[in-house]
C-alpha positions in Angstrom: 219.9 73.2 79.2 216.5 73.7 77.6 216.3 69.8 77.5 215.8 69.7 81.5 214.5 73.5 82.0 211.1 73.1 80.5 210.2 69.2 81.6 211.3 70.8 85.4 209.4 73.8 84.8 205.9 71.5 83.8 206.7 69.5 87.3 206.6 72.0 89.5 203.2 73.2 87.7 202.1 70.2 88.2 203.1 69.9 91.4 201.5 73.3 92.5 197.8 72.7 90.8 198.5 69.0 92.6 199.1 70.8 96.0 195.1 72.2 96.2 193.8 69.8 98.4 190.1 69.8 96.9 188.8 68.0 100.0 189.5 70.5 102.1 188.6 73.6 99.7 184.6 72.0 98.5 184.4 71.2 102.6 185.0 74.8 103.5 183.1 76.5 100.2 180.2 74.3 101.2 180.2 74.8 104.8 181.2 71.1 105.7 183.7 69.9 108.8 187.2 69.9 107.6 187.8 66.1 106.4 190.8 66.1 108.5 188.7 66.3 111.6 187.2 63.1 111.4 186.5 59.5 110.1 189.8 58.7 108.2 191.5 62.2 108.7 192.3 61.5 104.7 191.3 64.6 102.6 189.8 62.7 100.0 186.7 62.0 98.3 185.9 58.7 99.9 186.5 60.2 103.6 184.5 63.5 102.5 181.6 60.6 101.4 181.4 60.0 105.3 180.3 63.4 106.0 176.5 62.6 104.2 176.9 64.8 101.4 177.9 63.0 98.6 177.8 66.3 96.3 180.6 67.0 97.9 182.5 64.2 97.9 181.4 64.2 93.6 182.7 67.3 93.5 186.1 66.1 95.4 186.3 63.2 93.4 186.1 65.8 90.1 188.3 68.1 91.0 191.4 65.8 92.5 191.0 64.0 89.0 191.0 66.8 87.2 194.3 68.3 89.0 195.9 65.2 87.9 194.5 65.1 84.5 194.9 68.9 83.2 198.3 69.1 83.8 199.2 66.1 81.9 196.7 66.8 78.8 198.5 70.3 78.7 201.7 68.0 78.1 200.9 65.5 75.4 199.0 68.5 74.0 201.1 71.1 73.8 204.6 69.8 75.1 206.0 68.5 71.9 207.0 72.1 70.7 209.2 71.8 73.9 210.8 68.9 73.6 208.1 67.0 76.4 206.9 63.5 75.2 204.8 60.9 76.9 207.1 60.4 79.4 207.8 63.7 80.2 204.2 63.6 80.5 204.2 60.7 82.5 206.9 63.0 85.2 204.3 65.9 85.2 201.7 63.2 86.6 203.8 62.0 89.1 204.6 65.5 90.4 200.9 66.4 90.1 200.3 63.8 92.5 203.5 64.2 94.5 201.6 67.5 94.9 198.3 65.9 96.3 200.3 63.5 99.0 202.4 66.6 100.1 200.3 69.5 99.5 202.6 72.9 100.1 199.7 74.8 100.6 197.8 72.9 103.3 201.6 72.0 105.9 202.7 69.3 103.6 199.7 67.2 105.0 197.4 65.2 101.9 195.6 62.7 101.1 196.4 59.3 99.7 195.6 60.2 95.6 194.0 57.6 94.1 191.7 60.1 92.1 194.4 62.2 91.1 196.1 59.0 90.0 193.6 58.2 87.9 193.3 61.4 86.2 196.9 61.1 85.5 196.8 57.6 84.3 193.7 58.7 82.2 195.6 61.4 80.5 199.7 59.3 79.7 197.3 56.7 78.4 193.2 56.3 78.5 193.7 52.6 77.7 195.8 52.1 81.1 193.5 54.6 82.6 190.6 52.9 81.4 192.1 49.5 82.7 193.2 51.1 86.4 189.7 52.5 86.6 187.7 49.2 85.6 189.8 47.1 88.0 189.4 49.5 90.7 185.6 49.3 90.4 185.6 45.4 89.7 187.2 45.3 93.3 184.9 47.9 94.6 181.5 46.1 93.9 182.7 42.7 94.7 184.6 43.8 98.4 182.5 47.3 99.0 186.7 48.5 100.2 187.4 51.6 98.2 191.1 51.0 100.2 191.6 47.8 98.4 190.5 48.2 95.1 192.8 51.3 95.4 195.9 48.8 96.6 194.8 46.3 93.6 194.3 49.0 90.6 197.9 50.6 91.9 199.5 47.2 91.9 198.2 46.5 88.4 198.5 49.9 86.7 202.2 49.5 85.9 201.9 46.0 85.0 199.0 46.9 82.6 201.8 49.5 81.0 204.7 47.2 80.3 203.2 44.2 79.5 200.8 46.3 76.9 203.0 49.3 75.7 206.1 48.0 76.4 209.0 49.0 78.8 209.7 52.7 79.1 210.9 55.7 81.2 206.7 55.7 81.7 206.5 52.1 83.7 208.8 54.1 86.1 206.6 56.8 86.9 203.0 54.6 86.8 205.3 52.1 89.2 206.3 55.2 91.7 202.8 56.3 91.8 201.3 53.0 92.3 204.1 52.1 95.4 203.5 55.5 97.0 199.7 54.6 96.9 200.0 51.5 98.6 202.5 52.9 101.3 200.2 55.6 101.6 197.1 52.8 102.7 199.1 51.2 104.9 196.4 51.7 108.2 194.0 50.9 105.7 195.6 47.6 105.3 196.3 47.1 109.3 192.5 47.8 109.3 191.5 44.9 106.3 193.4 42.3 108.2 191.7 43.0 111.3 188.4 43.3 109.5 187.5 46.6 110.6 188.0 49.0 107.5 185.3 51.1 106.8 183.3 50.0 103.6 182.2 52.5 101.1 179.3 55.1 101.9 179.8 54.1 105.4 179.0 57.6 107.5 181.8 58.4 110.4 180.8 57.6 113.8 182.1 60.6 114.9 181.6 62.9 111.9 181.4 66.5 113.3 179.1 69.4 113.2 180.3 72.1 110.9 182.2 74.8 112.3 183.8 72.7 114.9 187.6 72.7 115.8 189.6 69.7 114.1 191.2 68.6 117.4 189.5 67.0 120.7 191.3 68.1 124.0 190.9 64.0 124.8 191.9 62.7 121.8 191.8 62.8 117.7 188.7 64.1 116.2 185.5 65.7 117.0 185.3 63.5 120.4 187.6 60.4 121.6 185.1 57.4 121.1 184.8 56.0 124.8 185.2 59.0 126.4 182.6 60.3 129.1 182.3 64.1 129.2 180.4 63.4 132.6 183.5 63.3 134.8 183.0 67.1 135.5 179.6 66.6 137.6 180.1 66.7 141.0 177.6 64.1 142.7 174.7 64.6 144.7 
């Protein structure tokens, strides 16, 4: 019984610390627009970027790594006097970022987790981790598509694991991850093909004012792009 209490009981910790959608938290502690209310919609680093303030998006970046990271560590730590090896280390990062993609705390509704990936990646393994985070930023300088060197590191990361470390219950989960995280850019991909993804450090159009509500009465966001707000004048 013990043998599937106590790798169960780590997931759904992981799961819960995964669930704090740090996007929205630093937007609101710092007095930002929610990052669901514009560019993207994502609640992730690389959307809160778009706002201007990229201490925020650092500190988004941190913190989603870190809530993939920490509960893994605490794992391959601490988890062997339970019974919880790598791969039960490599379940607790998967529901970490299970936790980030459907956040119970904030309706279900997160982002795409590539930084809480990493952290998790990072933490089973800091070779493979290492390897993910180099190919994402080889991708990154080369095409300036966060999106796609996301897609690419994803692809690779469980590739990286079996043809390195072998074949294990751990492939599975790095594999799960890096599918989800693909299925989870799939506008972002609709947008590469027709070449109008936005490219890194490129500042929402329509990024809104702090303090102002997350839906449009015309459309999504601060204000539906071709929209006149003149139509109310009566003429003279």
């Amino acid at each position: 019984m013990q043998d599937l209490l106590y790798p169960l009981l780590a997931a759904v910790a992981g799961y819960l610390l995964g669930s704090l959608s740090f996007a929205v938290i630093v937007s609101r502690v710092m007095g930002l627009s929610d990052p669901r209310s514009y560019g993207s919609g994502n609640p992730g680093a690389t959307n809160v970027l778009r706002s201007g303030n990229k201490k925020a998006a650092l500190l988004t970046l941190l913190f989603d790594a870190l809530k993939g990271y920490v509960p893994v560590l605490l794992v391959v730590l601490y988890g062997q006097r339970f019974g919880l090896g790598e791969d039960s280390a490599a379940f607790v990062g998967l529901a970490a970022f299970l936790g980030h993609l459907w956040p119970v705390f904030f309706k279900f509704e997160g982002g795409k987790g590539v930084a809480t990936a990493a952290g998790v990646l990072l933490a089973v393994n800091p070779l493979l981790g290492g390897a993910t985070l180099l190919t994402w930023l080889i991708i990154a300088y080369f095409s300036r598509y966060s999106s796609l060197a996301a897609i690419v590191a994803g692809v690779f990361a469980p590739f990286y694991q079996m043809l390195i470390w072998g074949a294990s219950p751990t492939v599975l989960f790095v594999g799960l991850m890096g599918l989800l995280l693909v299925w989870r850019h799939e506008a972002n991909i609709k947008k590469l093909l027709n070449g109008t993804e936005s490219k890194i450090g490129q500042k929402a159009a329509s990024a809104p004012p702090a303090g102002s509500s997350k839906k449009h009465p015309h459309g999504e966001g601060y204000q539906a792009r071709g929209h006149s707000h003149h139509h109310g004048k009566k003429k003279r």
